[in-house]
RODO-2510 file (C-alpha; in nm, 4 decimals, decimal comma):
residues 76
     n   res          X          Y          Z
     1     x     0,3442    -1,2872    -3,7057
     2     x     0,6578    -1,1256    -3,7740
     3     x     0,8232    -0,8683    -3,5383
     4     x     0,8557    -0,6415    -3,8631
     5     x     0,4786    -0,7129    -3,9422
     6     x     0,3735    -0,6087    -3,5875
     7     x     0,6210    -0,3188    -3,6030
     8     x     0,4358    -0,2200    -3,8876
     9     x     0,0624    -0,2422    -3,7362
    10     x     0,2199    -0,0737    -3,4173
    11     x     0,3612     0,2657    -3,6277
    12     x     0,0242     0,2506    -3,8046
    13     x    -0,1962     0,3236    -3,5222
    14     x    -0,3615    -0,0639    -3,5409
    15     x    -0,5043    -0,2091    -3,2255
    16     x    -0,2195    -0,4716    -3,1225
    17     x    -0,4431    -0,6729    -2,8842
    18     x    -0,5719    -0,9523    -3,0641
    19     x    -0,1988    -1,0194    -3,1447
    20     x    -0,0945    -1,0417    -2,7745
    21     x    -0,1079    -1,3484    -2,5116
    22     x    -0,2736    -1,1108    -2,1945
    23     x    -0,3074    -1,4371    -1,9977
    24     x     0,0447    -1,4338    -1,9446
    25     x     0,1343    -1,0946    -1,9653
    26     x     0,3773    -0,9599    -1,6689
    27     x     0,4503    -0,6171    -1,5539
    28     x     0,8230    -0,5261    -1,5286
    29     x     0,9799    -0,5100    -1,2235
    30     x     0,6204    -0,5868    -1,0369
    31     x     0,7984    -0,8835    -0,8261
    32     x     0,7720    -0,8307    -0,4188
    33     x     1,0471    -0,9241    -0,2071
    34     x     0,8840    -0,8877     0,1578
    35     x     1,0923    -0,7557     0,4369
    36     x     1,0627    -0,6793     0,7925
    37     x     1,0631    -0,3676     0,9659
    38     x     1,0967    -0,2338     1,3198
    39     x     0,9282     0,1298     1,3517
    40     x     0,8841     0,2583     1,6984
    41     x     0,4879     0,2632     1,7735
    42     x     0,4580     0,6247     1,7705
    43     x     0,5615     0,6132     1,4182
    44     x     0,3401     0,3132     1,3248
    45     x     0,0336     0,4452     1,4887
    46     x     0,1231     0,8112     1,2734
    47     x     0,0920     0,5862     0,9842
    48     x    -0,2032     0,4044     1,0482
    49     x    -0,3748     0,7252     1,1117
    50     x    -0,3215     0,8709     0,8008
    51     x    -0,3552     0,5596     0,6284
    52     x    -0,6939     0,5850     0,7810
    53     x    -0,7707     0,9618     0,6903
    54     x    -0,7030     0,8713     0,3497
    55     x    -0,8668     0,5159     0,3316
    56     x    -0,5555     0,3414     0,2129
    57     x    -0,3966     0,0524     0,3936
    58     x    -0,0584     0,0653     0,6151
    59     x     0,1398    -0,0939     0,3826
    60     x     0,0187     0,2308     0,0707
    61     x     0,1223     0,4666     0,2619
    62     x     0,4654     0,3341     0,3221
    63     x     0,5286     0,2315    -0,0382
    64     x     0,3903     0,5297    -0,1489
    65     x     0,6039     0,7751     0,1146
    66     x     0,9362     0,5621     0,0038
    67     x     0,8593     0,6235    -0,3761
    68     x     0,7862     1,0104    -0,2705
    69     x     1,1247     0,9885    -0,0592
    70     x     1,3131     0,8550    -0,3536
    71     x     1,1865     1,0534    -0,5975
    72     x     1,2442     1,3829    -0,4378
    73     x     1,6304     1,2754    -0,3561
    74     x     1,6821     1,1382    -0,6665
    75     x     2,0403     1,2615    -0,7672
    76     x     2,0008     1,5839    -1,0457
***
């Protein structure tokens, strides 16, 4: 199919999926570099805790508290 066809079927409303390869679709920037980290245990065991209270592993609550970081000094 053409781009301009499935531009087309896209602006229309049409259901794209039978069109599309899902087997090898990626999600953008969804590659993990891994790192390590020294955090004083007081801090780690803070973090397992609420990881805990909220039934989420170590490693959500991180991610999630970096994203939350970032996103509330992200420059205006």
């Amino acid at each position: 199919m053409k781009a301009k066809d499935f531009d087309q079927k896209f602006d229309a409303g049409e259901d794209l999926t039978p069109y599309l390869d899902l087997a090898h679709a990626q999600r953008l920037g969804a590659t993990h570099q891994r790192i390590s980290i020294d955090l004083p245990l007081w801090l780690l065991e803070r973090i397992d805790q609420e990881a805990n209270q909220q039934g989420v592993s170590l490693q959500a609550i991180i991610q999630t508290s970096l994203v939350e970081h970032l996103a509330l000094s992200k420059p205006q």
